[in-house]
C-alpha positions as CSV (number, residue, x, y, z in Angstrom):
1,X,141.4,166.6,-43.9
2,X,141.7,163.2,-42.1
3,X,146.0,163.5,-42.1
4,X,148.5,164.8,-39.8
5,X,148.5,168.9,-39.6
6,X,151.8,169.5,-41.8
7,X,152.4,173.6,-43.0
8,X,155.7,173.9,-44.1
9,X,156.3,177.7,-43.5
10,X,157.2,180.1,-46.5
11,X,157.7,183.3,-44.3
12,X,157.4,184.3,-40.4
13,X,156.9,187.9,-39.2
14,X,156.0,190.0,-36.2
15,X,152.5,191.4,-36.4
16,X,151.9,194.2,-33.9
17,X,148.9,193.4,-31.5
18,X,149.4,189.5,-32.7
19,X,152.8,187.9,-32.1
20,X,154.2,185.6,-33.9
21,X,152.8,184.9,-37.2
22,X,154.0,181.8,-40.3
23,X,152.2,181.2,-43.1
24,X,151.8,178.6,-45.4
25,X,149.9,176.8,-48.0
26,X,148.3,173.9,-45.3
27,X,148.2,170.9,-48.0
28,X,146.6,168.3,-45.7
29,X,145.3,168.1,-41.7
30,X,143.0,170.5,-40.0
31,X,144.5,173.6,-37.9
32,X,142.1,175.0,-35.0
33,X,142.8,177.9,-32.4
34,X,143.9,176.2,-29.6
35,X,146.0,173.5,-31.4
36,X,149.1,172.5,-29.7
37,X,151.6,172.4,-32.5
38,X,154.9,171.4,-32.7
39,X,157.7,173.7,-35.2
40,X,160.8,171.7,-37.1
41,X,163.5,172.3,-36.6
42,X,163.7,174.3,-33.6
43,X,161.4,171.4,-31.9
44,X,159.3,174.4,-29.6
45,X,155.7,173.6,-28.6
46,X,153.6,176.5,-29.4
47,X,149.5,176.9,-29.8
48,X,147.6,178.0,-32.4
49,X,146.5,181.3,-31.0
50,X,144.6,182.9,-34.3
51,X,143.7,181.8,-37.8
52,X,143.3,183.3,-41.4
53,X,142.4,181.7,-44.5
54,X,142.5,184.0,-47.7
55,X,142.7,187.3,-45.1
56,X,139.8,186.1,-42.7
57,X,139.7,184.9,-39.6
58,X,138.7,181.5,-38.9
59,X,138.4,179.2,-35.7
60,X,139.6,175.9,-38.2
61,X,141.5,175.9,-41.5
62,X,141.2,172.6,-43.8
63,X,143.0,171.7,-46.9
64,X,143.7,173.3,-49.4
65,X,144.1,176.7,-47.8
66,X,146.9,179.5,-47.6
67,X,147.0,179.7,-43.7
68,X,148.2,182.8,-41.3
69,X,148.7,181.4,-38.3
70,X,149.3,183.5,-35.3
71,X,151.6,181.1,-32.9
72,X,151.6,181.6,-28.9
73,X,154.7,180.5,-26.7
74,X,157.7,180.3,-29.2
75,X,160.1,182.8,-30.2
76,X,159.8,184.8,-33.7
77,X,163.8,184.7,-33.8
78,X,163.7,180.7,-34.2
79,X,161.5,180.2,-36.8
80,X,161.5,180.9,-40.6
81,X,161.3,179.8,-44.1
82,X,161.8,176.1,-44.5
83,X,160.6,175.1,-41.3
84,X,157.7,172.9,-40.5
85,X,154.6,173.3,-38.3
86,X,153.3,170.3,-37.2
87,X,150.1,168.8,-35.0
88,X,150.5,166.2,-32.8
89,X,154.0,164.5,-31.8
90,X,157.2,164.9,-32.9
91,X,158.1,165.4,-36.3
92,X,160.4,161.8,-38.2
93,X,163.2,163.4,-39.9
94,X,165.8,160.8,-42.2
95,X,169.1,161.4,-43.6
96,X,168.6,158.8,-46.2
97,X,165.4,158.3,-48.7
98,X,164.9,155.7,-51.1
99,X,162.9,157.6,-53.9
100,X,161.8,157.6,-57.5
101,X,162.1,160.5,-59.1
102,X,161.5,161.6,-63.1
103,X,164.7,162.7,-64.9
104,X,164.5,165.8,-67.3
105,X,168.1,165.1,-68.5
106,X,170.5,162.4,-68.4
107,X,172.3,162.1,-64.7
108,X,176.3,163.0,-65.7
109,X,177.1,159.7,-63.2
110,X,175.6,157.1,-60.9
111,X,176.5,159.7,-58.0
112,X,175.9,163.8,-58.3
113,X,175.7,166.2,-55.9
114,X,172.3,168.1,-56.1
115,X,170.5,170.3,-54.6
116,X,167.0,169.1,-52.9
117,X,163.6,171.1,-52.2
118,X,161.3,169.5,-49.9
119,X,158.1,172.0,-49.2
120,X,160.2,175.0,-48.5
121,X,163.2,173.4,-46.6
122,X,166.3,172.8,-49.3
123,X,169.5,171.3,-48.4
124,X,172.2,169.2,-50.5
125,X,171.9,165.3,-51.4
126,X,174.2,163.3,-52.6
127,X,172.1,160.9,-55.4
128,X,172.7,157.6,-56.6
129,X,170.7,156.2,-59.1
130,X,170.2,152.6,-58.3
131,X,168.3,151.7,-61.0
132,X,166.4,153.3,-64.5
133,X,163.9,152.7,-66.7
134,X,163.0,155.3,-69.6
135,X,160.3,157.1,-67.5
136,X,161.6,157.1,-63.6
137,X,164.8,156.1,-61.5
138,X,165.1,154.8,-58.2
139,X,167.4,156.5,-56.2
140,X,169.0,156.7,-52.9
141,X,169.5,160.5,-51.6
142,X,171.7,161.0,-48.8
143,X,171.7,164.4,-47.6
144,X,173.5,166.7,-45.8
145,X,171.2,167.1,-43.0
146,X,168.0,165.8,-41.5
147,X,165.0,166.7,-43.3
148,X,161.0,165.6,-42.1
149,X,160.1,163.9,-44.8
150,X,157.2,161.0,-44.9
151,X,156.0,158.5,-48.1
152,X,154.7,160.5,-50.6
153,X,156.1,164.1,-50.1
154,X,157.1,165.4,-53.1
155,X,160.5,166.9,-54.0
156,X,162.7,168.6,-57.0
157,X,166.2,167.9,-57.2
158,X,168.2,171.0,-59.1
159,X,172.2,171.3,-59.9
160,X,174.2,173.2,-57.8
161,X,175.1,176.7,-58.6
162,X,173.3,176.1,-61.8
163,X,169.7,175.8,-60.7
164,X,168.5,173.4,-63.4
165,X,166.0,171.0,-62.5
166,X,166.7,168.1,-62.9
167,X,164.2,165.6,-61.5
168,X,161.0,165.1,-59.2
């Protein structure tokens, strides 16, 4: 309850009499109506202008709660799945991560091309592994594009094309 607001959105829809609605599983943070919150990537301010938790309406969701959130001042054509809602200031986004990450299978190379999912945002990486031992591997991930990520998010890296998983 005590963290940053973070509800990475899994769908966004226009609900007659309501607006703008995303929803999401809201993993950490408290959301109130009235909440100025901030949307990645777009970067619009918006306010929280209704709640639901489980189908009813509430005046604050906590953790661990799949949230509908009805959003005042931001356009429904700019947001969707894989984007981020956000309380308070602006979201830190990275192009490089140092991680650790569990391999289910042996890496074919000390550099692959993979595909990462970060809540419900996915883009590509490139991954080195810097170092292994038999039950984790640091890596460094460059990927393709900014991403908001923050110590301790967790991830799973798949092939491309293939969609095996390979690691978290």
């Amino acid at each position: 309850r005590t963290g940053r607001a973070r509800l990475w959105v899994d769908r966004a829809f226009v609900a007659r009499g309501a607006g703008l609605t995303v929803t999401g599983t809201l993993r950490e943070g408290e959301l109130a109506v009235g909440d100025e919150v901030s949307l990645w990537p777009v970067g619009n301010r918006a306010t929280v202008r209704s709640l639901q938790c489980y189908r009813e309406a509430v005046e604050r969701a906590a953790p661990v709660c799949r949230v509908a959130v009805g959003l005042a001042r931001v356009s429904a054509d700019t947001v969707g799945r894989g984007a981020l809602l956000v309380k308070g200031g602006p979201t830190t986004t990275s192009r490089f991560l140092l991680v650790r990450a569990r391999f289910f299978e042996r890496v074919p190379g000390k550099t692959v091309e993979m595909a990462l999912h970060l809540g419900t945002a996915h883009g590509a990486a490139k991954v080195s592994v810097l170092a292994e031992t038999p039950d984790v591997a640091l890596c460094r991930l460059a990927l393709a594009a900014e991403l908001p990520v923050r110590a301790s998010d967790r991830f799973v890296l798949r092939t491309v094309g293939e969609e095996r998983t390979l690691a978290a």
